[in-house]
C-alpha positions as CSV (number, residue, x, y, z in Angstrom):
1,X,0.0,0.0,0.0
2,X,0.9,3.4,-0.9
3,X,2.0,5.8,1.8
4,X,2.2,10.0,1.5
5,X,5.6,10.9,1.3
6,X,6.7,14.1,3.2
7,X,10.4,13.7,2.5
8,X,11.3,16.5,-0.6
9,X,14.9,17.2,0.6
10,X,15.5,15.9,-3.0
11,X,13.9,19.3,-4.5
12,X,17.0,21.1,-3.4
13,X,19.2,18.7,-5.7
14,X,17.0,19.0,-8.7
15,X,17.5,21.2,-11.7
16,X,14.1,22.8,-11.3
17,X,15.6,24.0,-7.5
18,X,16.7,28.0,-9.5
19,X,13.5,27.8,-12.0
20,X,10.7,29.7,-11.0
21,X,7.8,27.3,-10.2
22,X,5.4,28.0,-13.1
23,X,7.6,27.0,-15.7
24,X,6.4,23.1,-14.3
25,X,2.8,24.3,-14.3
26,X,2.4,25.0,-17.8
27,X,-1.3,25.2,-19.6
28,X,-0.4,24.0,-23.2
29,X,1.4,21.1,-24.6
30,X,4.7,23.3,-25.5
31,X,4.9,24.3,-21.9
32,X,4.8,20.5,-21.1
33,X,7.9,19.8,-23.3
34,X,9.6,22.7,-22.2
35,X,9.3,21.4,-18.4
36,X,10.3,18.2,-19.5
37,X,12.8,18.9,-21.2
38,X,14.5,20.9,-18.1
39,X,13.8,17.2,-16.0
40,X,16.1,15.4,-18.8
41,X,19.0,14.4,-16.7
42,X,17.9,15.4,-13.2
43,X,19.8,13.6,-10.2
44,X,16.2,13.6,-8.9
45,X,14.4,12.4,-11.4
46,X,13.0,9.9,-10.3
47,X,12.2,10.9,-6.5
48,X,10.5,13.8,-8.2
49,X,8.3,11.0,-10.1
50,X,8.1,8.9,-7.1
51,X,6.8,11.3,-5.2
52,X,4.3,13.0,-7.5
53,X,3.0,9.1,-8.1
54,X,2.9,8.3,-4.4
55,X,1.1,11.6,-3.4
56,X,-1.5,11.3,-6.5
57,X,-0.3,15.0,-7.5
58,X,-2.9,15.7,-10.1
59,X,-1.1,19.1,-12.1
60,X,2.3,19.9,-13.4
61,X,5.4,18.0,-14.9
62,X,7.0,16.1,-11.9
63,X,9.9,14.1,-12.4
64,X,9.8,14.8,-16.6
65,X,6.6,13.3,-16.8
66,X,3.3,14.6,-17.2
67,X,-0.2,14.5,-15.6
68,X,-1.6,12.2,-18.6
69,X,1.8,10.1,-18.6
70,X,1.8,9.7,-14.4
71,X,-2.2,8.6,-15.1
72,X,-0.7,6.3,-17.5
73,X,2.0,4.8,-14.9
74,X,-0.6,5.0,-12.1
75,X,-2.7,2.6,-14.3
76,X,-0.3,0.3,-15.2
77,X,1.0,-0.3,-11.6
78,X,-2.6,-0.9,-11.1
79,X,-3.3,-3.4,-13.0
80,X,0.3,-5.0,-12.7
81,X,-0.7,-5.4,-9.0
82,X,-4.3,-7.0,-9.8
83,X,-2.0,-9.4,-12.4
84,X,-0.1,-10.3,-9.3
85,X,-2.0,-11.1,-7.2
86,X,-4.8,-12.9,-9.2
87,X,-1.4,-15.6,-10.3
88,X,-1.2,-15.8,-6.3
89,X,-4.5,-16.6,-5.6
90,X,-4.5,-19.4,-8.3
């Protein structure tokens, strides 16, 4: 089971740390890529995505990915899980 995570001492280490927050809030898709593309090599990528996963953040580009593509992940895990553990009760 998912837990909220309150640990973002990882946001300091991340390239977004000197950008000014809207620039990961965009409202149109060249906005998005432009986040993204500022996410591309980030030390804390992947806490960033972790953490925006875990805590079901609904808006913005979080760890290069964005709120259609975390939907996506949230869904696979999802039914990954049911997969799982359907093969375990067999």
């Amino acid at each position: 089971m998912s837990h909220i995570s309150t640990d973002t001492s990882w946001m300091n280490r991340g390239n977004c740390a000197e950008q000014h927050p809207s620039i990961f809030f965009p409202s149109d898709g060249v906005g998005v890529e432009r986040a993204k593309k500022l996410c591309e090599g980030c030390v804390a990528q992947s806490q960033c995505l972790e953490y925006a996963l875990v805590n079901r953040v609904e808006h913005g580009v979080w760890g290069g990915a964005s709120e259609r593509q975390r939907r996506r992940i949230l869904k696979a895990r999802r039914q990954s899980q049911l997969s799982e553990s359907s093969v375990q009760i067999s």
